[in-house]
C-alpha positions in Angstrom: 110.6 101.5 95.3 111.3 98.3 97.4 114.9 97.7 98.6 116.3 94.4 97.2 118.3 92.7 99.5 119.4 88.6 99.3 116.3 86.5 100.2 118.5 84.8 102.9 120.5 87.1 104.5 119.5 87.6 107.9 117.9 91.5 109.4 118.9 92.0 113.0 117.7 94.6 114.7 120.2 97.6 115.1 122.8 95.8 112.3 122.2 98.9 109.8 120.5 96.6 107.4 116.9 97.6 105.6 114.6 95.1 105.6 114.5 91.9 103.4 111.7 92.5 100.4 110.0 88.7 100.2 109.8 87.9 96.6 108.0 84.9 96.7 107.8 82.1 94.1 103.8 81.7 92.1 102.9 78.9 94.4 101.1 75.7 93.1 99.7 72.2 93.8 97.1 70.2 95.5 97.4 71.8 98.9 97.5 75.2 96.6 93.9 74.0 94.9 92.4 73.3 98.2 93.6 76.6 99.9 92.2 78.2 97.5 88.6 76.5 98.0 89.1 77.1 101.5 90.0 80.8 100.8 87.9 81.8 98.3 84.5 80.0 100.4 85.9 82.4 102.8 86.1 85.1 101.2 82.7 84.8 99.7 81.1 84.5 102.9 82.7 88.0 104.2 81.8 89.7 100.9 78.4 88.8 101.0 77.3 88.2 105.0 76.8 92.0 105.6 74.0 92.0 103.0 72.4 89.0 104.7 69.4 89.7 106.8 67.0 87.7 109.1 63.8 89.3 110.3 65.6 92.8 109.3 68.7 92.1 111.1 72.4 92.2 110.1 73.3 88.0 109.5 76.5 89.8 111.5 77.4 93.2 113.2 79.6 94.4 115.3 78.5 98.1 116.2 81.1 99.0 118.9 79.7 102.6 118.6 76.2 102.2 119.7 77.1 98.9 121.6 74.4 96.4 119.2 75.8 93.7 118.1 73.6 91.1 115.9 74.9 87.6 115.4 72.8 84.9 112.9 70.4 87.8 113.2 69.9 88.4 116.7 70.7 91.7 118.5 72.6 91.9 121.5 72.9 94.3 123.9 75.5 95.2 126.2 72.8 93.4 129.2 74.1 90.1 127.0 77.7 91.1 127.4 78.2 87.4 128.8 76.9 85.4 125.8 79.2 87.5 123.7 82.5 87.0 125.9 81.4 83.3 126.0 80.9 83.7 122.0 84.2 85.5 121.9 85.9 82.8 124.4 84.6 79.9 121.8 86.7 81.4 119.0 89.9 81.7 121.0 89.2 78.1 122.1 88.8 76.7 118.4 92.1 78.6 117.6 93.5 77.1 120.5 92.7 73.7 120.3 93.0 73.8 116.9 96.4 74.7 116.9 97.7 72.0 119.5 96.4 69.5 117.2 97.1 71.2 113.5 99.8 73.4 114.2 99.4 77.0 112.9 97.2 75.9 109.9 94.8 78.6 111.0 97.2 81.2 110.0 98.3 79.5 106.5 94.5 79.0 105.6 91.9 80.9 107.0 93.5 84.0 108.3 92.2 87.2 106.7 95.5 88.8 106.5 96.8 85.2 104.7 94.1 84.8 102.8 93.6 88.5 101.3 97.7 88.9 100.4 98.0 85.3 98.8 94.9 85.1 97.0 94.3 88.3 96.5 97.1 91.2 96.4 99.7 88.9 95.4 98.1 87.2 92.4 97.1 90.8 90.9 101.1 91.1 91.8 101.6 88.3 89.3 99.1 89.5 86.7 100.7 92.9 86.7 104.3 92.3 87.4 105.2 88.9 86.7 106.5 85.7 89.0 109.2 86.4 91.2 112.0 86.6 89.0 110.7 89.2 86.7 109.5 91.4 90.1 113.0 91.3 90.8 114.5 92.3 87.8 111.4 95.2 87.6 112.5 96.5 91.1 116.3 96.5 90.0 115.8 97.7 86.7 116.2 101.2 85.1 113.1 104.0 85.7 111.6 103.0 82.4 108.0 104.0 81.2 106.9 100.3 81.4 108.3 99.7 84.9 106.4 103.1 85.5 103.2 102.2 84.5 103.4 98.6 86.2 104.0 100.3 89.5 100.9 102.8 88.7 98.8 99.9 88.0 99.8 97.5 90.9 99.4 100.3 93.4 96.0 101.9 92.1 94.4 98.3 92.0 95.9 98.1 95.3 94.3 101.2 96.5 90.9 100.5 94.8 90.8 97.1 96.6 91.6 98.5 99.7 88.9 100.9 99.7 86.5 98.1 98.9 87.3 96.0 102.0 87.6 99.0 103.6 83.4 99.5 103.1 82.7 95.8 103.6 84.9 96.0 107.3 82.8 99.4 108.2 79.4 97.1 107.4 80.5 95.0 110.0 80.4 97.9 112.2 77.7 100.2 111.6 75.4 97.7 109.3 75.0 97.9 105.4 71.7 100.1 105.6 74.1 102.8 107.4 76.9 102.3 105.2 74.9 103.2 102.0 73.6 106.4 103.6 77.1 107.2 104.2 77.6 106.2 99.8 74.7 108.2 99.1 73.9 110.7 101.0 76.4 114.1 100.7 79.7 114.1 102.1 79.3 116.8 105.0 76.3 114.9 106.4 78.7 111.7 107.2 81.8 113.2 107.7 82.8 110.9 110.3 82.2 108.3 108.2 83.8 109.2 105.5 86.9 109.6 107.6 86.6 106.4 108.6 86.4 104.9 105.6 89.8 106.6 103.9 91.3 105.6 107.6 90.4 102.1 106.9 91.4 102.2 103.2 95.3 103.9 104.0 95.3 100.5 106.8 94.6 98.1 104.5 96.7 99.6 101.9 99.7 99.8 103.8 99.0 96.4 105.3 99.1 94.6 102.0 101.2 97.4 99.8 104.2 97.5 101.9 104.2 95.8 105.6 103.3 92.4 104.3 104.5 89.2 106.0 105.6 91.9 109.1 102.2 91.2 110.3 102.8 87.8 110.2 106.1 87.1 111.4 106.6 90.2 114.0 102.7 92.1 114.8 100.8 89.2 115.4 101.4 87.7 118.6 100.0 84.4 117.4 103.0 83.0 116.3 105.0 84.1 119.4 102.8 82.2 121.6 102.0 78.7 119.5 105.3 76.9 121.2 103.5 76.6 124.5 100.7 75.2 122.6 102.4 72.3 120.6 103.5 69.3 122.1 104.7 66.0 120.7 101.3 65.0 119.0 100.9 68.2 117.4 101.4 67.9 113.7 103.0 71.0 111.7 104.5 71.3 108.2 107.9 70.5 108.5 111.1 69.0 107.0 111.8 65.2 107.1 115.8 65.5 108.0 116.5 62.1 108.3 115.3 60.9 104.8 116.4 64.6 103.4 120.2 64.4 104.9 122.4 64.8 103.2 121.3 66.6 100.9 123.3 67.9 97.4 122.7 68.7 93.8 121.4 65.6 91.9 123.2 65.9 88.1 122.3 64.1 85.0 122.6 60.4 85.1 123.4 60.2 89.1 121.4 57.8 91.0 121.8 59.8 94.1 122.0 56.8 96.3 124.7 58.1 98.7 122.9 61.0 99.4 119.2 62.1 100.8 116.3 63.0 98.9 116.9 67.0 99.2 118.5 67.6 96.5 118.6 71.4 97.5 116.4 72.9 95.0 115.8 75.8 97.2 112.6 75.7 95.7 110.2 75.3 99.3 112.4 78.7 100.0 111.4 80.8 96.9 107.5 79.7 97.6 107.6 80.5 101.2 105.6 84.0 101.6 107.4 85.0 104.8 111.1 84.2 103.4 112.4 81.4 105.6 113.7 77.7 105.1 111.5 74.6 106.1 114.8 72.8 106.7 116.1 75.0 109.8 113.4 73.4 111.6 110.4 74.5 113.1 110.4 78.2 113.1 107.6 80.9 114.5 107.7 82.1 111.2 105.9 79.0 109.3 102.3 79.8 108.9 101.6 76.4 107.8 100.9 77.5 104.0 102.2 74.4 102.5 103.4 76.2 99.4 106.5 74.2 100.7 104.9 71.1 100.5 103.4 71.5 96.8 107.1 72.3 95.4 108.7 69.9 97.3 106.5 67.0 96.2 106.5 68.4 93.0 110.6 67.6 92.6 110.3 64.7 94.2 108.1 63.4 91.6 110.4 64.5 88.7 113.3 62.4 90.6 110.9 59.5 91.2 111.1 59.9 94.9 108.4 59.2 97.0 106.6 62.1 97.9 106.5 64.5 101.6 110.2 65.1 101.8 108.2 68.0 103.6 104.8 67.7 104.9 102.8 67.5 107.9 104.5 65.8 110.7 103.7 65.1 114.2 106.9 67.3 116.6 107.2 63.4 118.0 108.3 62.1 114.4 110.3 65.2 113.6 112.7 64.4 116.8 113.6 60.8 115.4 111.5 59.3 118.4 111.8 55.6 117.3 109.1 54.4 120.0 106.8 57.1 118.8 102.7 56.5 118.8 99.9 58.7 118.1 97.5 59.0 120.5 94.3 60.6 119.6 92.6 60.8 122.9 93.7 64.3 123.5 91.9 64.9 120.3 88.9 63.3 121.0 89.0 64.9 124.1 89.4 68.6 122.6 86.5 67.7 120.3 84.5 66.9 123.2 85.2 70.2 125.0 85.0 72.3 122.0 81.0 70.8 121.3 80.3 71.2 124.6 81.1 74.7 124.6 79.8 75.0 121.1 76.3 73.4 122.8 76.3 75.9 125.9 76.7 79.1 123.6 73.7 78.0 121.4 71.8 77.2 124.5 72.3 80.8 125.6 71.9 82.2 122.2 69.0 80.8 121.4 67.1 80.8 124.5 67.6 84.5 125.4 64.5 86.6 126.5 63.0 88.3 124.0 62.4 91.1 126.5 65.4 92.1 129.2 64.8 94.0 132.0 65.7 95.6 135.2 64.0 96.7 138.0 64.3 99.4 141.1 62.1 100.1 144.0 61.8 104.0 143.7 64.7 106.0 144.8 63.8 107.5 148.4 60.3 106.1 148.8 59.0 104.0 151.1 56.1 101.5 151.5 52.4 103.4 151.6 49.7 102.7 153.4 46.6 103.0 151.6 42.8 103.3 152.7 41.4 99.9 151.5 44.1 97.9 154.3 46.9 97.2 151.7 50.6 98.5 151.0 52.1 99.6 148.3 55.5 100.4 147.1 56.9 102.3 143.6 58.9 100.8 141.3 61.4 102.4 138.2 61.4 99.3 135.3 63.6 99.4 132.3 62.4 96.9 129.4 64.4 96.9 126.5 63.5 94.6 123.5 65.4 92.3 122.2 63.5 90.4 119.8 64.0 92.0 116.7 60.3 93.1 116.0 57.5 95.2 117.7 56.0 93.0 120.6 53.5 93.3 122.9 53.8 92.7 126.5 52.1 93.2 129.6 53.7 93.1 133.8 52.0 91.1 136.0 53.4 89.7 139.7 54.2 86.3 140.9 52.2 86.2 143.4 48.2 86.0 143.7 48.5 88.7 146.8 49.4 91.3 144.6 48.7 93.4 141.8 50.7 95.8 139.7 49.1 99.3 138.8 51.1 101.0 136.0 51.6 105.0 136.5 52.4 105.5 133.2 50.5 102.3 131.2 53.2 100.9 128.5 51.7 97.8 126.8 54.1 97.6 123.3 57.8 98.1 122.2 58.9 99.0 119.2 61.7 97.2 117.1 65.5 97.8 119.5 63.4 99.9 121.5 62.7 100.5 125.5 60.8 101.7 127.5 61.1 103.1 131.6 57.8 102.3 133.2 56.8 103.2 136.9 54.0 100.8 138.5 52.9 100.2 142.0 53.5 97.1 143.4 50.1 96.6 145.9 49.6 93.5 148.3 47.6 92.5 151.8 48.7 93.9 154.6 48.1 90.4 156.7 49.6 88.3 153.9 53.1 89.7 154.6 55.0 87.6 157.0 58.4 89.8 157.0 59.3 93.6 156.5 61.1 93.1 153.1 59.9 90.1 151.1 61.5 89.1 148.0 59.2 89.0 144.9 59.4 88.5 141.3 57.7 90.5 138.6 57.0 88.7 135.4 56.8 90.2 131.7 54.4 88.4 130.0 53.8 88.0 125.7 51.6 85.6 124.0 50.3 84.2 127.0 54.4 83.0 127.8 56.1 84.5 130.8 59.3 85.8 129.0 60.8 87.2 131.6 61.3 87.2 135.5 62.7 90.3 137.2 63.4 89.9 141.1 63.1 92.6 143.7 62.0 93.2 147.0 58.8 94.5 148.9 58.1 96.4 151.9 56.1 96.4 154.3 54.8 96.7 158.0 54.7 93.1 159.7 51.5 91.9 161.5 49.5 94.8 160.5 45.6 94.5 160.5 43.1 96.3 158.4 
């Protein structure tokens, strides 16, 4: 059973209190309508992106485990390491950059544990329990059979749920095709992943059972660090003090003239998910919902008062600045930097080999002379394919003075496979000018050179046949 404590009264750490149970108001509204488009479009795409394929591949995976990653279809291995940090560094940019200019919208709007408890867990909440009032009166009610079976419901929904985003996160991971063999196949042949799917499920329960706007307000570190990124042309949902103060009850027939427009409702409290009030000012707890915003403008237009007594601000218009001007430059310039980034990763993406490679001069051997007046040396190659299909291939050298001779002739690799070839690298003896010449070895498909693999060649200097 949840403790019920006042929705205001503050937890301190060490003051002996339990914590404050958010019982938060059915929100609703215009910026309710189109978090919901934005949520549900999200939502969508993560239910359905692990069943996506191109050419065979995962539309998106992230297998940690064997260390393949596909992204829009494309496997990476840990060789392209770089493009996905530079993916990886793209994502903490938009956030970034996205939050000096919107304020934590991200986290209001898009965030997966914002999105999944408002439009999700909490709205079965409301189905099953009723709005915040009755929730209350449920949790300090008597142990009837009704309040019983509420409970059972709530939390088995909850669990079922859980266990379903708990298979779509593992698909992320280890692929759909793997996750169904896990579904199908018997239990002690998966074991492990089993496990890990009723760890997953027991996460996500307790996430969005019982811990809640915790993530929010004390896990994630997000919220700690957005101050340093907000500066006065950063807009945020906040509350317009000088147009709201004073504010006071407005009673029947009262034209309210000698007062502000808050009227102190408390409403844009009992909507707020993670319990606080818009009109302390700016607070790390605001994710940006704008649940605030909807109630607000909806009593302002019962009063006939114009509307975004709370809204989105810029920090310079929340301090009363009275020479205050927006300048969108920084904008403009963020946009700039964030498509040029956005341009670099695709170049990199896209125009990776389809073939990567490495390759080692033979450990311990040196250059051999051989009968016909040339030198050789032995090489170890590694070719791992990254195209997503069988391809063919063949290794040829740079240079017209020398030919490769393969020890262990490899010509095709299969789907994700690879292959470790030895060859001899064989050139002129009176064509070397140096005792170790740098060279380049070049995998060829279709007739394209796809990829150029450097190394270096041995061999005596000013030697005649």
């Amino acid at each position: 059973m949840e403790t019920v404590v006042s929705r205001n009264e503050p937890v301190l750490p060490g003051n002996g209190k339990k914590r404050v149970w958010i019982y938060a108001k059915k929100p609703s509204g215009t910026f309710f309508n189109a978090r919901q488009w934005v949520g549900y479009s999200l939502l969508l795409f993560l239910f359905s992106a692990p069943f996506i394929k191109i050419n065979g591949n995962p539309f998106l995976m992230f297998n940690i485990i064997e260390r393949k990653f596909s992204i829009f279809g494309r496997i990476f291995f840990p060789q392209d390491l770089h493009i996905f940090v530079f993916g990886t560094l793209i994502i903490l940019v938009c956030i970034v950059l996205f939050t000096a200019i919107f304020g934590r919208v991200w986290c209001g709007w898009t965030c997966p544990q914002t999105v999944f408890m408002e439009l999700i867990f909490r709205r079965i909440e409301y189905w099953i329990e009723g709005d915040y009032t009755q929730q209350k009166k449920l949790n300090n009610g008597p142990n009837t059979d009704v309040r019983a079976l509420k409970k059972l419901a709530k939390h088995s929904v909850f669990l079922l749920l859980s266990f379903f985003i708990a298979n779509i996160f593992l698909s992320y991971i280890i692929g759909i095709d793997a996750l169904v063999k896990i579904i199908s196949e018997p239990v002690e042949q998966h074991s492990a992943g089993f496990m890990a799917i009723l760890l997953f499920t027991l996460v996500f329960y307790a996430v969005f059972a019982h811990v809640r706007e915790i993530v929010c307000t004390t896990i994630c570190p997000y919220g700690r660090f957005q101050g340093v990124l907000l500066d006065d042309q950063s807009l945020t949902v906040a509350y317009n003090e000088q147009r709201g103060e004073p504010r006071g009850k407005l009673r029947k027939g009262e034209t309210h003239t000698a007062k502000g427009d808050c009227i102190d409702c408390g409403l844009c409290v009992q909507v707020c998910p993670t319990g606080i009030d818009i009109r302390n000012g700016i607070q790390l707890e605001c994710v940006n919902c704008t649940a605030c915003v909807d109630a607000c403008d909806t009593v302002m237009a019962k009063i006939g008062k114009p509307k975004r007594l709370v809204g989105f601000y810029s920090l310079g218009e929340i301090e009363g600045e009275k020479k205050f001007k927006k300048n969108k430059s920084r904008h403009v310039f963020y946009g700039i930097a964030l498509l040029v980034l956005i341009a670099v990763f695709n170049y990199m993406l896209f125009s990776r080999p389809p073939i990567g490679g490495s390759v080692l001069r033979a450990t311990g051997s040196i250059y051999q002379l051989r009968d016909d007046g040339t030198v050789s040396n032995l090489y170890t190659m590694e070719l791992l394919n990254k195209s997503g299909r069988e391809i063919a291939f063949e290794i040829t050298a740079n240079s017209p003075d020398m030919e490769v001779q393969l020890v262990n002739p490899v010509h095709h690799l299969q789907k994700d496979g690879t292959a470790k070839i030895s060859f001899f690298l064989v050139g002129k003896k009176e064509s070397v000018k140096s005792y170790k010449t740098n060279t380049k070895i070049h995998i060829v498909s279709d007739g394209k050179i796809v990829e150029t693999l450097k190394t270096t060649f041995v061999a005596p200097v000013g030697a005649k046949s």
